[in-house]
N, CA, C and O atoms as a DFTB+ gen file, in Angstrom:
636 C
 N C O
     1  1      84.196     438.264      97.031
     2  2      83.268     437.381      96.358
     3  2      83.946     436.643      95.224
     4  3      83.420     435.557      94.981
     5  1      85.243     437.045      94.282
     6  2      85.706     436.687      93.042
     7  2      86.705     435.314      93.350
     8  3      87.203     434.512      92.559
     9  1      86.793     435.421      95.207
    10  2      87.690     434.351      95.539
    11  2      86.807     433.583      95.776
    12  3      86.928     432.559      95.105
    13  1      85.742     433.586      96.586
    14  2      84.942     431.849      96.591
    15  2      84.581     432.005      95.307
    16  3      85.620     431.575      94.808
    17  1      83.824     432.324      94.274
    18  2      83.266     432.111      93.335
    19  2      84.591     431.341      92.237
    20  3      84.368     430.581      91.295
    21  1      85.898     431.800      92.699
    22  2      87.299     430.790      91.648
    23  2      87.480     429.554      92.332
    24  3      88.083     428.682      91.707
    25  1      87.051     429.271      93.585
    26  2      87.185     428.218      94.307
    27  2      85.477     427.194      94.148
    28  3      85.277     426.016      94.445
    29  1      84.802     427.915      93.751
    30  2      83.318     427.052      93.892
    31  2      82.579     426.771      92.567
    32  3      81.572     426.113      92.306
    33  1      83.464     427.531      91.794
    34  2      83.193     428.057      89.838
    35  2      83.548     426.545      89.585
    36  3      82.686     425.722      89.276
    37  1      84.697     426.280      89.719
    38  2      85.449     424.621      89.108
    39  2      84.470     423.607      89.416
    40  3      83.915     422.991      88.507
    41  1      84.099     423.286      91.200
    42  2      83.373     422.535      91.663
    43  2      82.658     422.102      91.194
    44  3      82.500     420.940      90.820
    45  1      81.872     423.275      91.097
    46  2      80.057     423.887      90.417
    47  2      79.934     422.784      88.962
    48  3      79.382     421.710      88.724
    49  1      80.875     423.859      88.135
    50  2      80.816     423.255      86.744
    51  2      80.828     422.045      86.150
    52  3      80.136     421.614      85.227
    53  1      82.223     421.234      87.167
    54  2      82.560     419.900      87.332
    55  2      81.649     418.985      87.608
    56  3      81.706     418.022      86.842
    57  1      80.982     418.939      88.270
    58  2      79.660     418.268      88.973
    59  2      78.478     418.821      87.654
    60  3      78.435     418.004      86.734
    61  1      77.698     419.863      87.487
    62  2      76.889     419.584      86.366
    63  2      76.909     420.803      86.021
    64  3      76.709     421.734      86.801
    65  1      77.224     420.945      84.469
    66  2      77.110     422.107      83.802
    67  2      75.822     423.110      83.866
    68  3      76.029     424.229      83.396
    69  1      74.793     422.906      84.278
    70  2      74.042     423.344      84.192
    71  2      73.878     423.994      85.703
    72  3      73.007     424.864      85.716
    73  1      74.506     423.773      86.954
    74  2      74.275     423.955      88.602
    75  2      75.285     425.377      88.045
    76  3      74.973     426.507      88.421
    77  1      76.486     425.149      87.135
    78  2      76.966     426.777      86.792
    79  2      76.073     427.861      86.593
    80  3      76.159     429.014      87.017
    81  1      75.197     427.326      85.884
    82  2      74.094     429.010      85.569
    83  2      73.417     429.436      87.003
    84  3      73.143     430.538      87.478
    85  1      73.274     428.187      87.457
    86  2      72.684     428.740      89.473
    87  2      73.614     429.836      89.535
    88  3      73.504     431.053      89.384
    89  1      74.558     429.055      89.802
    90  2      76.145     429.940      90.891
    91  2      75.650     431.121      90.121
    92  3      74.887     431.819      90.789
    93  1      75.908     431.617      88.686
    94  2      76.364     432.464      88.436
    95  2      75.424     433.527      87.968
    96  3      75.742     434.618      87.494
    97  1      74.157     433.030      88.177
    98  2      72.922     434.036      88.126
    99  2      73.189     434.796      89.689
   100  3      73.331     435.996      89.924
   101  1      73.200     433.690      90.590
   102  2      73.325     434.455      92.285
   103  2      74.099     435.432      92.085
   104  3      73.812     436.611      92.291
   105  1      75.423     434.891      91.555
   106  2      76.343     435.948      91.234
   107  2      76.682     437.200      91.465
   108  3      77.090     437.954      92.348
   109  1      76.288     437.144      90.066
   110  2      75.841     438.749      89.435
   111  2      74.721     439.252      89.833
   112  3      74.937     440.389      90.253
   113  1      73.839     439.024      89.895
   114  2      72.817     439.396      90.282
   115  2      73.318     440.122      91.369
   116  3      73.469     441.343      91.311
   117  1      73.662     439.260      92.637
   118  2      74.129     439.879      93.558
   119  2      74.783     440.646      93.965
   120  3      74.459     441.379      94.899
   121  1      76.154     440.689      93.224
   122  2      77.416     441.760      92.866
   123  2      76.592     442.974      92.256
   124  3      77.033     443.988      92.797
   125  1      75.715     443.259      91.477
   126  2      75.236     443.864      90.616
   127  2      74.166     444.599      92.128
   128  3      74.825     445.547      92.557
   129  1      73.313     444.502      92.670
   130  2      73.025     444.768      93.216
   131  2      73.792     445.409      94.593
   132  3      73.345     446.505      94.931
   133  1      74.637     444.986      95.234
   134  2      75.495     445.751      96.320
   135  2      75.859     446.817      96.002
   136  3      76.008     447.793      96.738
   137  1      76.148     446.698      94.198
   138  2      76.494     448.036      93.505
   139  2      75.467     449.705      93.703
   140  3      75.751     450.899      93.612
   141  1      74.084     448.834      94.037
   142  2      73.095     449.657      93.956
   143  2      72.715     450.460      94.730
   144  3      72.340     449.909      95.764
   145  1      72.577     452.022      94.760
   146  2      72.433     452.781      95.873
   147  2      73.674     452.916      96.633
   148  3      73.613     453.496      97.717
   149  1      74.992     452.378      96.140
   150  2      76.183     452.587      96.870
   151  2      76.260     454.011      97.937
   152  3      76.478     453.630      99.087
   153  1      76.154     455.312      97.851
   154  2      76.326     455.761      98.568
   155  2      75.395     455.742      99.872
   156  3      75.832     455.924     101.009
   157  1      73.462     455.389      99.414
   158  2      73.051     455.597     100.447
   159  2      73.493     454.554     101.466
   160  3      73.749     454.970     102.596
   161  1      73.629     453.089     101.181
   162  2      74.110     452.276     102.176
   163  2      75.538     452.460     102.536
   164  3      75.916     451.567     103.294
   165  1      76.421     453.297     102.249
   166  2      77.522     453.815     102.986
   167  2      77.354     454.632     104.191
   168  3      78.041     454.612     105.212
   169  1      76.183     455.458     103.873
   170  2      76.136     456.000     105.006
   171  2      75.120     455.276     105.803
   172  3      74.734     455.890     106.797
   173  1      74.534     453.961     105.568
   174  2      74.114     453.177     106.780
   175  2      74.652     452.222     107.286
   176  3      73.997     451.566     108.097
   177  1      75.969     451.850     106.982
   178  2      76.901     450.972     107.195
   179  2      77.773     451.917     107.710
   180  3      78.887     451.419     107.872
   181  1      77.714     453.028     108.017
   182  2      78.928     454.071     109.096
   183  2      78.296     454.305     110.228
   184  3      78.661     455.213     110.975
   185  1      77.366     453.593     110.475
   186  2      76.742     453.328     111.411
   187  2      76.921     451.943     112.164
   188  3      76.541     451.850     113.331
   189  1      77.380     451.086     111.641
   190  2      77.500     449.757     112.235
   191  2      78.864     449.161     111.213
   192  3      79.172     449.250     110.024
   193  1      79.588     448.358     112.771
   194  2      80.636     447.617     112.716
   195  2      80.988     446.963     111.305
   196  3      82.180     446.941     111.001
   197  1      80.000     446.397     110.362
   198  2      79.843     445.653     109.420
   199  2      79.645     446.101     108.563
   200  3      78.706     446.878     108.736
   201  1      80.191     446.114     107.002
   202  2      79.669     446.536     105.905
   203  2      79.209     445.277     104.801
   204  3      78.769     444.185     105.162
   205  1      79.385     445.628     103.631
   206  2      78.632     445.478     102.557
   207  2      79.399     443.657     102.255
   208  3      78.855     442.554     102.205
   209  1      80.848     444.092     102.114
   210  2      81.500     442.693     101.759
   211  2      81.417     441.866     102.744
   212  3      81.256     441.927     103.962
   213  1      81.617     440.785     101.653
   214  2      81.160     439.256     102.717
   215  2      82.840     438.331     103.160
   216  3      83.840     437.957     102.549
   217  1      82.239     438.299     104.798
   218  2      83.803     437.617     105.359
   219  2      83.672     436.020     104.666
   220  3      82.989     435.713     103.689
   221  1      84.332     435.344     105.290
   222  2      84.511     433.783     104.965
   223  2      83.576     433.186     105.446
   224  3      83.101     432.355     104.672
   225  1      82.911     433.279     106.786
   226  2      81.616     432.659     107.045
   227  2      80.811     432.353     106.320
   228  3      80.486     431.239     105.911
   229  1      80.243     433.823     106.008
   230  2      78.980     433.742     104.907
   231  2      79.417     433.499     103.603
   232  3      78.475     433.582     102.815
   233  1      80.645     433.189     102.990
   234  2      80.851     432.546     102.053
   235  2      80.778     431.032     101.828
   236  3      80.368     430.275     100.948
   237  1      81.502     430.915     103.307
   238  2      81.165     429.469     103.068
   239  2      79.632     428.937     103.602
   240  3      79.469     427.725     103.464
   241  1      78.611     429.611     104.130
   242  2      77.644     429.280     104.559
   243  2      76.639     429.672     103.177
   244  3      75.461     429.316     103.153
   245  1      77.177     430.331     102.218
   246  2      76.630     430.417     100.847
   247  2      76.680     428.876      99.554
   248  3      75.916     428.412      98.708
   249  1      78.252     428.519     100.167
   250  2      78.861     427.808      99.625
   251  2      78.526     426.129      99.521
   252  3      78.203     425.474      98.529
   253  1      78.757     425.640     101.120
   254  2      78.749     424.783     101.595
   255  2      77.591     423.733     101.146
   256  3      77.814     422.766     100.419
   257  1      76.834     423.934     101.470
   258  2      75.450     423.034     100.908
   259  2      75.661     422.900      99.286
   260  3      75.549     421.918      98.552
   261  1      76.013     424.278      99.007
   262  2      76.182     423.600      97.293
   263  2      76.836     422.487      97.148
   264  3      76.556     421.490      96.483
   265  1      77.777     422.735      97.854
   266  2      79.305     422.000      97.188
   267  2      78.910     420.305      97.613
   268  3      79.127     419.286      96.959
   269  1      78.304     420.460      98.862
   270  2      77.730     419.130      99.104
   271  2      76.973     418.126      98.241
   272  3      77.035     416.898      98.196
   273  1      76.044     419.248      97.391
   274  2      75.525     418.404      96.365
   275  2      76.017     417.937      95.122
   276  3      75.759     417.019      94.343
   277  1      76.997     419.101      95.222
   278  2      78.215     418.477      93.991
   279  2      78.662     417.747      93.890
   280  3      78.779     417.063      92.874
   281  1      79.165     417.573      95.077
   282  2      80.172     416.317      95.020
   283  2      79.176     414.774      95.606
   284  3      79.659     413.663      95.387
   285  1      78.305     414.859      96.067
   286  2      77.289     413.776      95.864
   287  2      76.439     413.438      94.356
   288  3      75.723     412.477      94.074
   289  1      76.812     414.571      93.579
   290  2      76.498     414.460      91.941
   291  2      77.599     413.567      91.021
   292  3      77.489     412.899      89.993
   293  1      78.586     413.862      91.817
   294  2      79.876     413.864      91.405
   295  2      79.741     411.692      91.615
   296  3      79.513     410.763      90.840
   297  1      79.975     411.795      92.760
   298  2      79.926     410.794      93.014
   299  2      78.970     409.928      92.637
   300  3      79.364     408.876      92.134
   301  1      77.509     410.147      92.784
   302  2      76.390     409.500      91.802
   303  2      76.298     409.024      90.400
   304  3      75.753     407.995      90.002
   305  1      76.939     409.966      89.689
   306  2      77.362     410.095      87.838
   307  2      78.157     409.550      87.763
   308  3      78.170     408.696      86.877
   309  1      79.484     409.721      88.769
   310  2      80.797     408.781      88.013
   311  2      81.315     408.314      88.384
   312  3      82.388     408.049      87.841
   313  1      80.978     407.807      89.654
   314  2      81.631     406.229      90.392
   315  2      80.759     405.135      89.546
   316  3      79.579     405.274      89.224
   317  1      81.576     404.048      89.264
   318  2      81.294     402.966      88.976
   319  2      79.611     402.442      89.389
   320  3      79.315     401.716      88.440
   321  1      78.874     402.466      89.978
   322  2      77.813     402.365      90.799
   323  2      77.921     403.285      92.444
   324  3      78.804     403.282      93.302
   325  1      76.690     403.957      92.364
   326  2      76.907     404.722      93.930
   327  2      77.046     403.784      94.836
   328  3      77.760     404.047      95.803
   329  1      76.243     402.147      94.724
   330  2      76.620     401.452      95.864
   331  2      77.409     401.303      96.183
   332  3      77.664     400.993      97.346
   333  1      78.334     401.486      95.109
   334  2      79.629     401.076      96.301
   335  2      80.526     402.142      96.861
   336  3      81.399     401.848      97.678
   337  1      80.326     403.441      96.422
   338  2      81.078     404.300      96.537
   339  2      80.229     405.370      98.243
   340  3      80.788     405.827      99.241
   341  1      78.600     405.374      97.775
   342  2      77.825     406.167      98.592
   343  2      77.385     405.041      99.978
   344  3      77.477     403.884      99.568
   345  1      77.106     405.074     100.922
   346  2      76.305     404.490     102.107
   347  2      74.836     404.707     101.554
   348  3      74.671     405.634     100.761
   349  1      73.774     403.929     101.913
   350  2      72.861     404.133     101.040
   351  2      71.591     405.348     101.481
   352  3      70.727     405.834     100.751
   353  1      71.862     405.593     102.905
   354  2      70.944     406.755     103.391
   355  2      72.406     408.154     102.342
   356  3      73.267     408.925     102.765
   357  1      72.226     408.013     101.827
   358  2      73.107     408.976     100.809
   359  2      73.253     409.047      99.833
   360  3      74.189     409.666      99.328
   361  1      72.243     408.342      99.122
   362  2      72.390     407.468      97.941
   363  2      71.013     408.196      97.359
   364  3      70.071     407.425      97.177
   365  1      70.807     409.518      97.067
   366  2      69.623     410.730      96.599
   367  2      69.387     410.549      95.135
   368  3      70.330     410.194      94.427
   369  1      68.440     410.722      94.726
   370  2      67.550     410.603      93.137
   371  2      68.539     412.112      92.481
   372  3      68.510     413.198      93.061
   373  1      69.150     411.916      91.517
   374  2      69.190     412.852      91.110
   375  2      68.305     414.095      90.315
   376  3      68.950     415.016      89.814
   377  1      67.109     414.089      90.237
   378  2      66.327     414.845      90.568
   379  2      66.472     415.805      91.887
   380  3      66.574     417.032      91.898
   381  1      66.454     415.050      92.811
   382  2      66.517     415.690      94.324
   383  2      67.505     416.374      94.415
   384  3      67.290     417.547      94.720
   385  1      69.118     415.910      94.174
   386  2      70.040     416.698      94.058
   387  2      70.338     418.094      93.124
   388  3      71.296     418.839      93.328
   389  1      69.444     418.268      92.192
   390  2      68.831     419.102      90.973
   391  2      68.672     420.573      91.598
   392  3      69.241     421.656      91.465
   393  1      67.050     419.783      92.743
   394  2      66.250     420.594      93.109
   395  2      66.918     421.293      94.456
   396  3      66.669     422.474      94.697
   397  1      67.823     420.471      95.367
   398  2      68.298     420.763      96.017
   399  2      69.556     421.747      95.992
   400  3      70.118     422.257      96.961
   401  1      69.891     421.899      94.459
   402  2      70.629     422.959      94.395
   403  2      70.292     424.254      94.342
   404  3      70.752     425.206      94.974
   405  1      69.413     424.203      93.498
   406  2      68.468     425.347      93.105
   407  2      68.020     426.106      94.010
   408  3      68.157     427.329      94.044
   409  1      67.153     425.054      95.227
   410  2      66.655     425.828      96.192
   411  2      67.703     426.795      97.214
   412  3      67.602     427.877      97.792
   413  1      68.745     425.737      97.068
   414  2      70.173     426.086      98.193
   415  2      70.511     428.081      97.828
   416  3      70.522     429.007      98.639
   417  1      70.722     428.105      96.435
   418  2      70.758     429.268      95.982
   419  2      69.417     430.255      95.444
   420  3      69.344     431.472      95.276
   421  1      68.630     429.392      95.300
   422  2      67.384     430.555      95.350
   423  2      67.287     431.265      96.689
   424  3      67.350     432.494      96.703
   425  1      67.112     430.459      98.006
   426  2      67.452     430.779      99.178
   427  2      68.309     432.285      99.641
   428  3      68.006     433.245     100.350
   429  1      69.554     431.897      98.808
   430  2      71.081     432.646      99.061
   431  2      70.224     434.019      98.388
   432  3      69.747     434.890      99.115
   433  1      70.134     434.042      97.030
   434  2      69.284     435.107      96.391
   435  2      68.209     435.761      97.221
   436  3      68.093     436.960      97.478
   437  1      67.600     434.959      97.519
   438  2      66.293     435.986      98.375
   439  2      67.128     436.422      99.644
   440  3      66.960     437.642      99.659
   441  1      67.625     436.223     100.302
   442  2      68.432     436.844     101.325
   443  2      69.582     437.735     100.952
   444  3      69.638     438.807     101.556
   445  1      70.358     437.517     100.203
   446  2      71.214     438.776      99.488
   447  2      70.670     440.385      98.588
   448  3      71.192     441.482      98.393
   449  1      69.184     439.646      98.185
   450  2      68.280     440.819      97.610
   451  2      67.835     441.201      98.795
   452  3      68.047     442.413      98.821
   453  1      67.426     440.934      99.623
   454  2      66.647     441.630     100.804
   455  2      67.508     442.373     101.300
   456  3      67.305     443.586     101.263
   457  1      68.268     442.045     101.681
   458  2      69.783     443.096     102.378
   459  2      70.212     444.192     101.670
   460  3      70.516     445.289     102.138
   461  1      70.227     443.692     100.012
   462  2      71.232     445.123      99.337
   463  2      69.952     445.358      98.804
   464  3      70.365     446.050      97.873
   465  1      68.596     445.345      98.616
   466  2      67.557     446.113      98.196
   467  2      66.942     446.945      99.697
   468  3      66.852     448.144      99.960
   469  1      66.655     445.944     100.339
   470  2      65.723     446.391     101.516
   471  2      66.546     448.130     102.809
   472  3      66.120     448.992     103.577
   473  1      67.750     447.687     102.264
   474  2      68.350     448.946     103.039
   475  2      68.311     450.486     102.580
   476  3      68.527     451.514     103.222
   477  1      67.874     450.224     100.908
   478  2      67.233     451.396     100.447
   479  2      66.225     451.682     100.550
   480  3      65.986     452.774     100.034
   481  1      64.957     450.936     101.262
   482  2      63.714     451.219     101.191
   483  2      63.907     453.136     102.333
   484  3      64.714     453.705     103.067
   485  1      62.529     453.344     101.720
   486  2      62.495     454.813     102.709
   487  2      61.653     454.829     103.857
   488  3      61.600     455.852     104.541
   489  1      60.800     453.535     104.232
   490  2      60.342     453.347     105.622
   491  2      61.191     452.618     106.832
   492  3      62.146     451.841     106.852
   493  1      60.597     453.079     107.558
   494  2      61.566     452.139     108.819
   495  2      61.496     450.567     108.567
   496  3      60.438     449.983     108.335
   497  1      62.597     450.021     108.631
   498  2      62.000     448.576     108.868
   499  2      61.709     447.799     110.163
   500  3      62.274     448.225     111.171
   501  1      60.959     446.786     110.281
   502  2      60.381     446.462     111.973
   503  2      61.183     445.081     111.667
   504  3      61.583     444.534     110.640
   505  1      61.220     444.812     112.918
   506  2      62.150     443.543     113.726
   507  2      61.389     442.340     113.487
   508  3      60.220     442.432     113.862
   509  1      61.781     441.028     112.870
   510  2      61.055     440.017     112.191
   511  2      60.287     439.674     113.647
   512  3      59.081     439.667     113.892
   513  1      61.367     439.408     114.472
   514  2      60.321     438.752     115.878
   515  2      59.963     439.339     116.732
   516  3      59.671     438.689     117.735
   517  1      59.782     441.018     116.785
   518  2      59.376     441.760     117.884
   519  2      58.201     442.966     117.129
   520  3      57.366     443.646     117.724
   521  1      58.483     442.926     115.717
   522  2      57.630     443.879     114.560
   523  2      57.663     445.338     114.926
   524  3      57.037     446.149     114.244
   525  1      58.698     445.879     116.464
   526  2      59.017     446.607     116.958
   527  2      60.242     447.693     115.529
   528  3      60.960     447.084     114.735
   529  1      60.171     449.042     115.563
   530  2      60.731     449.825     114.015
   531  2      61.939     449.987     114.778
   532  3      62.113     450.476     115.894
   533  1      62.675     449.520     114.017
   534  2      64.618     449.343     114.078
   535  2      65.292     450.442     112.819
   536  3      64.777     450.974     111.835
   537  1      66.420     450.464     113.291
   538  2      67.128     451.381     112.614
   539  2      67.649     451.210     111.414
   540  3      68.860     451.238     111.637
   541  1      67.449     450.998     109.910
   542  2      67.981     450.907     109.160
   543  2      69.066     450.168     108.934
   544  3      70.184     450.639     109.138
   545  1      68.867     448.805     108.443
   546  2      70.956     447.981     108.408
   547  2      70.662     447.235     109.356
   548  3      71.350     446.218     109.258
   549  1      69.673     447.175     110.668
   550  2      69.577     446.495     112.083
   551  2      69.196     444.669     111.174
   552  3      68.483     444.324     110.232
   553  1      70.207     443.900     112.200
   554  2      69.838     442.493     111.487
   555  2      68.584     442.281     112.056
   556  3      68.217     442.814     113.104
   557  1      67.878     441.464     111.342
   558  2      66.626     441.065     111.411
   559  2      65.841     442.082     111.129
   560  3      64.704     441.626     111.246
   561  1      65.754     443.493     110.743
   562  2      64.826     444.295     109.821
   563  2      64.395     443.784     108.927
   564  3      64.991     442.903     108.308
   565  1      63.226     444.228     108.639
   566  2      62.447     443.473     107.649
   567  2      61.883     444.753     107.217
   568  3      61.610     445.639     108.026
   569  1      61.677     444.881     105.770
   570  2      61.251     446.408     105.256
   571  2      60.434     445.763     104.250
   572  3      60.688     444.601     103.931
   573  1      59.126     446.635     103.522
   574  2      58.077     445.629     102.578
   575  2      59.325     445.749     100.992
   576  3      59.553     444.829     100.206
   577  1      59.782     446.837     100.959
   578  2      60.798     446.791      99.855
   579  2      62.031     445.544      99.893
   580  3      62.349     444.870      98.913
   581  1      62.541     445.442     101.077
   582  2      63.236     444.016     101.235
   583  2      62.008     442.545     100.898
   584  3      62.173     441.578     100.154
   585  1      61.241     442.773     101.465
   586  2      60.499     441.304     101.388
   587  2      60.284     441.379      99.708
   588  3      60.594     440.428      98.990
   589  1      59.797     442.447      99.260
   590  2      59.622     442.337      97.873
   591  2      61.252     441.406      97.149
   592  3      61.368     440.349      96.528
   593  1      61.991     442.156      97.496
   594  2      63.347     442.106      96.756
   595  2      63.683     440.440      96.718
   596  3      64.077     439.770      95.764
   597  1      63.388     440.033      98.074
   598  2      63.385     438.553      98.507
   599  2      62.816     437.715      97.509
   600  3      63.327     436.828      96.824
   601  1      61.304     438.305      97.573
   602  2      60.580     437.319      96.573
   603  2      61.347     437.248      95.066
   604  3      61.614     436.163      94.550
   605  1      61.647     438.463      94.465
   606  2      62.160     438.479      93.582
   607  2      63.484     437.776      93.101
   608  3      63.752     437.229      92.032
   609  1      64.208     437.968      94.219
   610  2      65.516     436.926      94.129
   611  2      65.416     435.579      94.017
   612  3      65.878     434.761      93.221
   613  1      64.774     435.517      94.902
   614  2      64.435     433.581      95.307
   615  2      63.664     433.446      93.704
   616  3      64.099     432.403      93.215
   617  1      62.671     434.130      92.711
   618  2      62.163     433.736      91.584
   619  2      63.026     433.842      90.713
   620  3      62.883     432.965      89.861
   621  1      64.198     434.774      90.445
   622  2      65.047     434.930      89.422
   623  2      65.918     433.746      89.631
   624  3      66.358     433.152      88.646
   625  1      66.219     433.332      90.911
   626  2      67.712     431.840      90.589
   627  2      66.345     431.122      90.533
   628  3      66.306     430.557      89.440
   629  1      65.115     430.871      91.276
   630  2      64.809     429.614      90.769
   631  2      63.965     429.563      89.816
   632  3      62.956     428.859      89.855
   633  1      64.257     430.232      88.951
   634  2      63.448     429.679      87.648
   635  2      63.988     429.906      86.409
   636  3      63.408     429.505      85.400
């Protein structure tokens, strides 16, 4: 996580000081949480192929949309005029680009809380599209302690 976050930290900041407190609420928050219950999700991750740390995919699928708006911030603020720099179906209110960050990582938050909260819950969790009870760690479990955690994430980055 300390390597995209040195690669997306500069971006972030560069583009608008303020899209830094996003990144870095997800952050920690998040880091801070994987921390949580460490042993019981060890032993539900010795159960399946996959653990806790995140490969490059989901970094950059954490990443990506941010960075997009960055650098369309980037470009909006400090090119000479966006007309000439942006095509104009690209050419976004910065407001929109604001909100569109926010949500990008409130998003990331409610899905990173659901995962490292919801795997401690002590009921089974059921399968989002079958509501059928799956095994603990199973993708697409859904547990009421994860959905809670969700809501909670998605309210802590976005607000």
């Amino acid at each position: 996580r300390f390597c995209g976050a040195s690669r997306g930290g500069p971006l972030t900041a560069g583009a608008f000081v303020p899209f830094s407190g996003v990144l870095l609420g997800f952050f920690y928050s998040s880091s801070l949480l994987t921390r949580l219950g460490h042993r019981r999700k060890a032993s539900v991750e010795a159960n399946y192929a996959k653990d806790s740390r995140r490969n490059w995919k989901q970094v950059l699928c954490n990443s990506a949309p941010a960075a997009v708006v960055c650098v369309l911030w980037v470009l909006t603020t400090q090119a000479p005029t966006a007309a000439q720099v942006l095509p104009r179906w690209l050419q976004v209110p910065l407001p929109s680009l604001v909100l569109c960050h926010l949500a990008h990582y409130s998003c990331c938050a409610a899905d990173t809380w659901a995962s490292e909260v919801g795997v401690l819950s002590s009921g089974k969790p059921r399968h989002v599209l079958t509501l059928r009870q799956v095994p603990t760690g199973t993708n697409g479990g859904v547990s009421w302690l994860g959905l809670l955690a969700s809501l909670g994430g998605g309210a802590f980055v976005g607000a």
